[in-house]
C-alpha positions as CSV (number, residue, x, y, z in Angstrom):
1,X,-21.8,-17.9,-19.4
2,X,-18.4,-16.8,-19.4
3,X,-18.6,-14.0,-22.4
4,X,-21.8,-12.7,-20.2
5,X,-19.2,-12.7,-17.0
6,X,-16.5,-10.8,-19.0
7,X,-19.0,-8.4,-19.6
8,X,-20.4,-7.7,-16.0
9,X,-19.8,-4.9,-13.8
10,X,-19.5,-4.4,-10.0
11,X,-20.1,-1.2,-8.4
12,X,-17.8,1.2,-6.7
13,X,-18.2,0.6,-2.5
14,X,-16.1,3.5,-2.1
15,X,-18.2,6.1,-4.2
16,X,-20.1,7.6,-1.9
17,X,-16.9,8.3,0.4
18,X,-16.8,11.9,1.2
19,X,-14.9,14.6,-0.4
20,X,-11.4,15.2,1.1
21,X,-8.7,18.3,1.7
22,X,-6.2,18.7,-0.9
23,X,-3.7,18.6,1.9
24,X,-4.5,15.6,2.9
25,X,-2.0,13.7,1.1
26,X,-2.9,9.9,0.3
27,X,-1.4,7.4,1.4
28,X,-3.9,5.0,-0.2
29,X,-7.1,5.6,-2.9
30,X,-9.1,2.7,-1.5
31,X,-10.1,2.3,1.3
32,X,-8.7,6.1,1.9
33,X,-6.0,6.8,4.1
34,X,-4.7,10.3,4.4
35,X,-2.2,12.6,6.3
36,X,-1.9,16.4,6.3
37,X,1.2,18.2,5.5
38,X,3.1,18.1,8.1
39,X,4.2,21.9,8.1
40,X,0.2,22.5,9.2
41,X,0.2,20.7,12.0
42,X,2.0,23.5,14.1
43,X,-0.7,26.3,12.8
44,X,-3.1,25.9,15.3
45,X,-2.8,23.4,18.5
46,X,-6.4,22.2,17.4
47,X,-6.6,20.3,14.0
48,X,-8.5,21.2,11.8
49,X,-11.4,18.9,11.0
50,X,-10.6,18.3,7.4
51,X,-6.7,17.9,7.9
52,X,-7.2,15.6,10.5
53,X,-5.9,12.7,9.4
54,X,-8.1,9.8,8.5
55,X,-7.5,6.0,8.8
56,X,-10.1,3.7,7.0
57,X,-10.1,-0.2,7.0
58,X,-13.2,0.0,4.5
59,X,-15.4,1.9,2.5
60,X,-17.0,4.8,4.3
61,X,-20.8,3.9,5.6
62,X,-23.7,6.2,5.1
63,X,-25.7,6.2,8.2
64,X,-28.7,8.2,8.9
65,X,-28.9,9.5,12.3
66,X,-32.6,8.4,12.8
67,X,-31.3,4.8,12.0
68,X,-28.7,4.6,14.3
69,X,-28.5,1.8,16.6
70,X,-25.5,1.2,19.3
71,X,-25.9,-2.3,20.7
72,X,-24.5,-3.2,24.3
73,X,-24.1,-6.6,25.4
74,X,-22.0,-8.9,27.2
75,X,-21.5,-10.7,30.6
76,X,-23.0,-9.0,34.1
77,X,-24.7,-6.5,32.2
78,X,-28.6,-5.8,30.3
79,X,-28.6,-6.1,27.0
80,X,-29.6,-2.2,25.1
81,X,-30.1,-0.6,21.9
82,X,-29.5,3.0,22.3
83,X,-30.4,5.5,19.8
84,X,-28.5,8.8,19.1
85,X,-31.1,10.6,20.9
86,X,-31.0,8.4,23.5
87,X,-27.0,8.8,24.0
88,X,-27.6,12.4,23.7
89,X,-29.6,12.6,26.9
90,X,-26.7,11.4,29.2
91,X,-24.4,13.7,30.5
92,X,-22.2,15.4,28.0
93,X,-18.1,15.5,27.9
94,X,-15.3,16.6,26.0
95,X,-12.1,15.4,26.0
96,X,-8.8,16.5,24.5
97,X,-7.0,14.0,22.7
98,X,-4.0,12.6,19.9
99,X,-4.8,10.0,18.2
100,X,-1.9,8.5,16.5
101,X,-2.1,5.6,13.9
102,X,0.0,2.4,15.2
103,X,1.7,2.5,12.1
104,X,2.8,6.0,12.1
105,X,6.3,6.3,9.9
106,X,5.5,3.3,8.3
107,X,7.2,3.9,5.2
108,X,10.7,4.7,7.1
109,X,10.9,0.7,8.6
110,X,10.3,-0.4,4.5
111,X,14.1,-0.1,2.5
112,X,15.7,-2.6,0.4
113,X,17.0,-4.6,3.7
114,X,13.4,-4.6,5.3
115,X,10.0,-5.2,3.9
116,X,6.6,-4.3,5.4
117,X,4.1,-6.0,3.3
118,X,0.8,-4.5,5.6
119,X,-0.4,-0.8,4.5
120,X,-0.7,1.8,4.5
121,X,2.7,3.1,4.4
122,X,2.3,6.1,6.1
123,X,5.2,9.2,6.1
124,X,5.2,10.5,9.1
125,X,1.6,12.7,9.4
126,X,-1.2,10.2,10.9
127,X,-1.0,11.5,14.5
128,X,-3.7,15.1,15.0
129,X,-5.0,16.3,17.6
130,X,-9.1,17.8,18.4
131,X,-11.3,18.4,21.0
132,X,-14.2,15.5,21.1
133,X,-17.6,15.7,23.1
134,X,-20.0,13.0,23.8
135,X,-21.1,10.7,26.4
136,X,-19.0,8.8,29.1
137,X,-18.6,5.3,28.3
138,X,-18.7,4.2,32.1
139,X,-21.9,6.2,32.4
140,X,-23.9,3.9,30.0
141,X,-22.4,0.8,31.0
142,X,-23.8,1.9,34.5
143,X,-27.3,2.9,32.6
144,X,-26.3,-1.2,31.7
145,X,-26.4,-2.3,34.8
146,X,-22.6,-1.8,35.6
147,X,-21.4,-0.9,38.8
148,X,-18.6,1.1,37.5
149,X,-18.0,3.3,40.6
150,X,-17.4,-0.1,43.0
151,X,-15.5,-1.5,39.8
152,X,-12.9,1.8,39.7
153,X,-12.7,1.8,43.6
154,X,-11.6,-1.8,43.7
155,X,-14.7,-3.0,45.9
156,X,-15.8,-5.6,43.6
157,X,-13.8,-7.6,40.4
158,X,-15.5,-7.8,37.1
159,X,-18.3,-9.9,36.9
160,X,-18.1,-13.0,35.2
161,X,-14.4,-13.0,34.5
162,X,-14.9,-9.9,31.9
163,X,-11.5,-8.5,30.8
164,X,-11.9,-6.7,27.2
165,X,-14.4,-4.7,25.8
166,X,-15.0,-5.7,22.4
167,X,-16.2,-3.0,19.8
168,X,-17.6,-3.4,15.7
169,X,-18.4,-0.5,13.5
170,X,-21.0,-0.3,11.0
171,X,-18.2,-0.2,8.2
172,X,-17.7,-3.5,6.0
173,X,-16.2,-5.2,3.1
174,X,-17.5,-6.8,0.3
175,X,-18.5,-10.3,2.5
176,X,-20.1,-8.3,5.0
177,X,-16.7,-8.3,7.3
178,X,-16.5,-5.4,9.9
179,X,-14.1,-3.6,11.4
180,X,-13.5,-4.1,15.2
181,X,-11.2,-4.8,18.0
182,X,-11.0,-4.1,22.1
183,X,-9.7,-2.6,24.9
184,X,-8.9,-3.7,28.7
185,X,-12.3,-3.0,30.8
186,X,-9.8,-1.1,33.4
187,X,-10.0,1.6,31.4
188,X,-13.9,1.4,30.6
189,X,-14.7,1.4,34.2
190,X,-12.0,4.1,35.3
191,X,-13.6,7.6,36.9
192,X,-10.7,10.0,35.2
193,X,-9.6,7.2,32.2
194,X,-12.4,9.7,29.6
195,X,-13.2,6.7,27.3
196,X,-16.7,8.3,25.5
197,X,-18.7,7.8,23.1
198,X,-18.0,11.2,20.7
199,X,-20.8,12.6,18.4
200,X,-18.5,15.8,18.2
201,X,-15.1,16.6,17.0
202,X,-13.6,20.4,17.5
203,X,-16.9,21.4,18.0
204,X,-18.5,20.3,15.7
205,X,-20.9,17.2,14.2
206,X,-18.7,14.4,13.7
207,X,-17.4,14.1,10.3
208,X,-18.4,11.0,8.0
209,X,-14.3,10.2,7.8
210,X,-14.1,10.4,11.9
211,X,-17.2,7.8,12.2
212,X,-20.2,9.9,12.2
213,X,-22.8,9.7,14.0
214,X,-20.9,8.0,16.7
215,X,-17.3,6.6,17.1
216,X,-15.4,5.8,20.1
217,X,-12.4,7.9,21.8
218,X,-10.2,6.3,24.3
219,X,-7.8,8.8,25.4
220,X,-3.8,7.8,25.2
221,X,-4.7,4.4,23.4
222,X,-3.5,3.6,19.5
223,X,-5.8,4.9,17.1
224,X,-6.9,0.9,15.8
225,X,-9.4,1.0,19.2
226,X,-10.9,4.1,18.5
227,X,-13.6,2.3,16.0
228,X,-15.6,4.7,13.9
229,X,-19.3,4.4,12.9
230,X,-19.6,2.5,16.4
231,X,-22.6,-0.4,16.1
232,X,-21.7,-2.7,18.8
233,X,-19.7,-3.2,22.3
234,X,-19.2,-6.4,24.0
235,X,-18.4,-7.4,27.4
236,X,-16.0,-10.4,27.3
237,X,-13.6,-12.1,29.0
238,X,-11.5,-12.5,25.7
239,X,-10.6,-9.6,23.3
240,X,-11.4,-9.2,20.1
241,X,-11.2,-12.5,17.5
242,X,-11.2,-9.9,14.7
243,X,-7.6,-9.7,12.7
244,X,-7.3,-6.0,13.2
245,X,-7.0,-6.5,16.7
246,X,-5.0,-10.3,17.0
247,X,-3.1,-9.9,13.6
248,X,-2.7,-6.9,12.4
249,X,-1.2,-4.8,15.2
250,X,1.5,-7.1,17.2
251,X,4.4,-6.2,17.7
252,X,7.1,-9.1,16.4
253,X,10.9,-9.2,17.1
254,X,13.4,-8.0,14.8
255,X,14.1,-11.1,13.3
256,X,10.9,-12.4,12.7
257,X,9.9,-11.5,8.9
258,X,6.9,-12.4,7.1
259,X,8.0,-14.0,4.3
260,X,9.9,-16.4,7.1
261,X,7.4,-16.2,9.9
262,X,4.1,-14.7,9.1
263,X,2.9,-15.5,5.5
264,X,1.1,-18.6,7.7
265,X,-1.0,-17.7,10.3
266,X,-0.1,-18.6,13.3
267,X,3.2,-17.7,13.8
268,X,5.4,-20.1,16.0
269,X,5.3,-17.4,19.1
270,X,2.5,-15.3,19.2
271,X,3.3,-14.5,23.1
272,X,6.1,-12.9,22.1
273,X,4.1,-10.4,20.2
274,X,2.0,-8.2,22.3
275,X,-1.2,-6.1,20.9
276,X,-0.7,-2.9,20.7
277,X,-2.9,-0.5,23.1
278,X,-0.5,2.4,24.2
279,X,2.5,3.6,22.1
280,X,6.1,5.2,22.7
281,X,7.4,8.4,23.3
282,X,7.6,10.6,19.7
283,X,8.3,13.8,18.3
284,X,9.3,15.2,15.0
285,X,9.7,18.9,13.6
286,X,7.1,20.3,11.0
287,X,8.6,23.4,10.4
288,X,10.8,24.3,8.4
289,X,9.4,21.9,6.0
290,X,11.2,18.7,4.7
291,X,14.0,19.7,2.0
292,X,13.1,23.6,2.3
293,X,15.5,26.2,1.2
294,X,15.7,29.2,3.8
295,X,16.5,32.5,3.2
296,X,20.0,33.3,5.8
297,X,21.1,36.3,5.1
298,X,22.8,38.0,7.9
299,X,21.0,34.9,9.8
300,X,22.6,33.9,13.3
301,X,20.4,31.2,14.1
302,X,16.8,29.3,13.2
303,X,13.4,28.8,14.1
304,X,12.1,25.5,14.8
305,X,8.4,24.3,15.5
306,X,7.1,20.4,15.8
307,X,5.0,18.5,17.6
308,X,5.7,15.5,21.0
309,X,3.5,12.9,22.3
310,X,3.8,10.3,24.3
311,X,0.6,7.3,24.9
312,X,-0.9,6.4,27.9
313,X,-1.4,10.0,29.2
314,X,2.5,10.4,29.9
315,X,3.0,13.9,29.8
316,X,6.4,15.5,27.7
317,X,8.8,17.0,30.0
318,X,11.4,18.3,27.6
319,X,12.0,18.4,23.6
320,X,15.5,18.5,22.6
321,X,16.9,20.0,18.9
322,X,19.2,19.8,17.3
323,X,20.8,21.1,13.7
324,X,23.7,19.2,13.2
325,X,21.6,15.4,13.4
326,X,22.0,15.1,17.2
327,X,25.9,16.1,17.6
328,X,24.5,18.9,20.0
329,X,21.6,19.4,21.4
330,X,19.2,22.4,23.4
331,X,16.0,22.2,25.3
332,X,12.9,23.6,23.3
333,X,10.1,25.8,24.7
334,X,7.2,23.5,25.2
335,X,3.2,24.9,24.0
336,X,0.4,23.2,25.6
337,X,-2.2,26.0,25.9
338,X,-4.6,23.1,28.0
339,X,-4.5,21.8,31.6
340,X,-4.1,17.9,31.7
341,X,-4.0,16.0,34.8
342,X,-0.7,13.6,36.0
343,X,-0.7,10.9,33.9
344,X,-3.5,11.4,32.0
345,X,-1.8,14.0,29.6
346,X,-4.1,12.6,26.4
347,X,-3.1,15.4,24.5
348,X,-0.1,16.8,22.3
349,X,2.9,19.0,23.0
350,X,4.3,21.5,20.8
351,X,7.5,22.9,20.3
352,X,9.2,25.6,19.3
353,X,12.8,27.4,19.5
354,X,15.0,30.0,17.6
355,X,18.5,27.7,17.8
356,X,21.6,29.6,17.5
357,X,23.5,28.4,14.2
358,X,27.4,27.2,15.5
359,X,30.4,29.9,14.6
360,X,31.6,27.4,11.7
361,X,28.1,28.0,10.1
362,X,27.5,31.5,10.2
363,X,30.7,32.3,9.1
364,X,30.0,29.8,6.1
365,X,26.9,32.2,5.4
366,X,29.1,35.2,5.8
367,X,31.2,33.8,3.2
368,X,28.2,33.5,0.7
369,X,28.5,29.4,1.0
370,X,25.1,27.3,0.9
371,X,25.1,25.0,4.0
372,X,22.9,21.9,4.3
373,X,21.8,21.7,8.2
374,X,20.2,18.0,9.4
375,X,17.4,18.9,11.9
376,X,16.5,16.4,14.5
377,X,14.3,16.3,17.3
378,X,13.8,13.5,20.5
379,X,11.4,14.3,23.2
380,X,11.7,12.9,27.0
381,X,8.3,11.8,28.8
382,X,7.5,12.1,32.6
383,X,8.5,8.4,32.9
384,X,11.9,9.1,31.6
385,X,11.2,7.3,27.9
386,X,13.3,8.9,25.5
387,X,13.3,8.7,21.5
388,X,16.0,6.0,20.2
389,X,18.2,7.4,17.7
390,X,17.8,4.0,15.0
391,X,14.5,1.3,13.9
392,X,17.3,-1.5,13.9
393,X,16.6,-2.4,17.8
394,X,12.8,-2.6,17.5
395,X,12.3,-2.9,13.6
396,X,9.2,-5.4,13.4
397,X,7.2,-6.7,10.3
398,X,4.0,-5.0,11.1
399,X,5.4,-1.8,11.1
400,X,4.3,0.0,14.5
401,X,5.2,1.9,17.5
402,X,8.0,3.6,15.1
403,X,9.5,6.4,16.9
404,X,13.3,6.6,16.0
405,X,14.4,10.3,15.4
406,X,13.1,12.1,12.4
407,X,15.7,13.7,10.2
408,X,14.9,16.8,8.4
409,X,17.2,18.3,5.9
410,X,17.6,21.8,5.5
411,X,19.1,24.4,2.9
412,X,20.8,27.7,4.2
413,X,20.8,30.2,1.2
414,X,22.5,33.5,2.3
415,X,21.4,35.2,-1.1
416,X,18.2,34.9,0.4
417,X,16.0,37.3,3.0
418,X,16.4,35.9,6.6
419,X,13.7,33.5,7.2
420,X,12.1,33.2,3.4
421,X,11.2,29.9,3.1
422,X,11.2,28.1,-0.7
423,X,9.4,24.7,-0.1
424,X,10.9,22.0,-3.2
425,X,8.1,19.7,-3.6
426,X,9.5,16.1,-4.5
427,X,10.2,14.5,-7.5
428,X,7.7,12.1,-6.1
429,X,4.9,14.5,-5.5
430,X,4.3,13.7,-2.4
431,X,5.4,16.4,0.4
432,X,5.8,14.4,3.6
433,X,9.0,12.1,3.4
434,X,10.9,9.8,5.7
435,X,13.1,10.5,7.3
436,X,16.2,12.2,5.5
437,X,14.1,13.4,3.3
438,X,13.8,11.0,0.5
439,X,11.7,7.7,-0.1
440,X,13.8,4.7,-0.5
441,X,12.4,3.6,-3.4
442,X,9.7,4.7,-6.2
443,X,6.8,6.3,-4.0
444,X,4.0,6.3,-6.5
445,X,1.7,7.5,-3.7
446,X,2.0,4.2,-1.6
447,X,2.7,2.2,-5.0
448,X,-0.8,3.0,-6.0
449,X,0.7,4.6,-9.2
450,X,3.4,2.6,-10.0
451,X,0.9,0.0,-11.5
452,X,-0.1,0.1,-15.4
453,X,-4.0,-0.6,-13.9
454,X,-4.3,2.2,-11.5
455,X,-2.1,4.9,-13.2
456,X,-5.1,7.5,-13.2
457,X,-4.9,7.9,-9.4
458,X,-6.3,11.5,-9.0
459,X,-5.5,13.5,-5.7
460,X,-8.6,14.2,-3.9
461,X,-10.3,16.8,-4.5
462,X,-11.0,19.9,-2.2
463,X,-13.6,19.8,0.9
464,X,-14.2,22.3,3.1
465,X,-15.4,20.7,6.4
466,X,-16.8,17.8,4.1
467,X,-19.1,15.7,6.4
């Protein structure tokens, strides 16, 4: 009866999730979605398993490695079930690799003239970088029945029309919904395109946040294919009917809104908005942090470090700074301490440089004045794609493929030691930012606190290498 439904309970999917870093900052409680500080990310070229960031649709699933089961189906090939001991008898390779989140910056295309009603809101941070070591894709769709070498050569088109691989994961809502989504066969079937099947990550088992005991890893692609927990690929000729892949990552025009366009479903012109599979040129500098204070006594110029990537293997050619918010620029030194092939540069850039601070500013200094620098970056890859300086030309209601410059603002204290950095955590108590350094409106981590019922949000609490 109704008193007895008042009274009823419904358990917690998410309480078996593992533990997570306490800098991996939140951008949502449930299902978790987290991104490091961004000041770490320039501490090793590797990162670390648990800063890495993590992107979860659902709840996190508990799978036991004897119960494992990867299904392979589809047109032109045999049907298998393949266990993890059975994948771990192929031929093993690593791969490094970013992954990036399509909605990367998220929360700098959401102010009071723009509204992004699709989460999470990320800062800046989802984008890492790790070394990953499984099996070849192409070699078990050849174990399959594939004829993946005739396929890359161009001796013989997909059988049966198939276009898309189609992928599910193990992870699920409430209904029994999965995740999934897909990925052209082209780069299934490609000799040097790496797509594999990763039971490691850094060297290590794969983490229950990174889809242990198997997820997939397709090199230079958006982070939404990578599915984790991976129970199921396809062969199709059509992609994926699931919404993650035909609704939730398109990328609209500037004037189409969802509250105008999208609150039905379909819009009016869904070819005009592509899925996304490979995203734009970025860059942004970690270090100093956002809104630090640093010591400049004495100082004649500053030290910058970041991070450049750019998808679909394109490799960075040049980072350019700046301290003045892109009035004047110079060339960084580029770290990549790994050998990539042309065009199939998977794997991050950093960036570093000691940038002379202009006459007007040092004599500031000498004076004992405080002066407020606005640090930019914009990286240019090896097909000439360069940063754009403002959203407002590709601003879309999804919230992807943002890669605008990212302002960081910067206190000069000659009072203090050269190169003593004081870090002001935010009024919001959250350290990543947007860009400029401040959230447009009430953070609340992602709004999660700013209502009455969920007020008792608690950061996560510390893992060290938590599978």
């Amino acid at each position: 009866d109704a008193e007895n439904t008042k009274k009823a309970t419904v358990g917690d999917m998410f309480e078996t999730d593992p533990n997570r870093h306490h800098d991996l900052l939140p951008a949502t409680s449930k299902p978790f979605n987290g991104e490091p500080r961004i000041e770490l990310l320039t501490n090793d070229y590797f990162t670390p398993n648990e800063l890495f960031y993590v992107r979860n649709h659902l709840a996190v699933p508990d799978i036991r490695p004897e119960e494992y089961r990867l299904i392979i189906s589809g047109k032109g090939i045999k049907k298998r079930r393949f266990t993890l001991e059975e994948l771990k008898k192929f031929p093993k390779h690593e791969v490094v690799t970013t992954l990036q989140c399509a909605g990367n910056r998220r929360e700098d295309l959401h102010d009071k003239d723009h509204k992004i009603f699709i989460s999470p809101h990320w800062v800046i941070g989802a984008m890492s970088t790790a070394k990953w070591g499984g099996v070849k894709l192409r070699d078990v769709l050849q174990e399959c029945g594939l004829d993946v070498d005739a396929l890359a050569l161009g001796e013989k088109m997909p059988p049966n029309g198939i276009k898309h691989v189609q992928l599910e994961g193990y992870d699920q809502d409430e209904t029994g919904y999965t995740y999934g989504g897909s990925f052209p066969i082209e780069k299934a079937f490609d000799g040097l395109g790496e797509v594999i099947l990763a039971y490691e990550m850094n060297g290590e088992e794969l983490p229950r946040d990174h889809g242990y005991p198997v997820r997939m890893v397709i090199p230079g692609h958006v982070g939404a294919r990578q599915v984790k927990w991976l129970h199921k690929i396809r062969l199709s000729n059509e992609p994926s009917k699931k919404s993650y892949q035909c609704k939730s990552y398109r990328g609209f025009a500037p004037d189409i809104t969802f509250e105008k366009d999208l609150a039905a479903w379909p819009p009016a012109r869904l070819d005009q908005a592509p899925i996304i599979h490979e995203q734009p040129v970025t860059s942004f500098v970690c270090n100093p942090p956002q809104n630090a204070t640093l010591g400049a006594k004495g100082a004649s110029d500053i030290t910058l470090k970041g991070v450049a990537w750019s998808g679909g293997g394109r490799k960075i050619e040049r980072v350019d700074v700046s301290v003045d918010g892109g009035k004047t620029w110079t060339a960084a030194e580029l770290y990549k301490p790994i050998e990539q092939r042309y065009n199939h540069h998977w794997a991050w850039t950093q960036f570093h440089m000691r940038v002379p601070l202009p006459d007007d500013i040092q004599e500031k200094l000498r004076k004992g004045e405080n002066v407020k620098l606005n640090v930019v970056s914009k990286a240019l890859d090896s097909a000439f794609n360069v940063q754009p300086e403002k959203m407002a030309p590709y601003w879309n209601p999804r919230g992807i493929a943002i890669n605008h410059w990212y302002h960081v603002k910067v206190d000069l204290d000659p009072s203090m030691e050269k190169d003593k950095i004081i870090r002001k955590e935010p009024e919001e108590g959250y350290p990543n930012t947007p860009s400029g350094g401040k959230f447009d409106r009430a953070w609340g981590f992602g709004g999660w606190t700013l209502d009455p019922d969920h007020n008792s949000f608690e950061r996560p609490k510390d893992a060290k290498r938590e599978g």
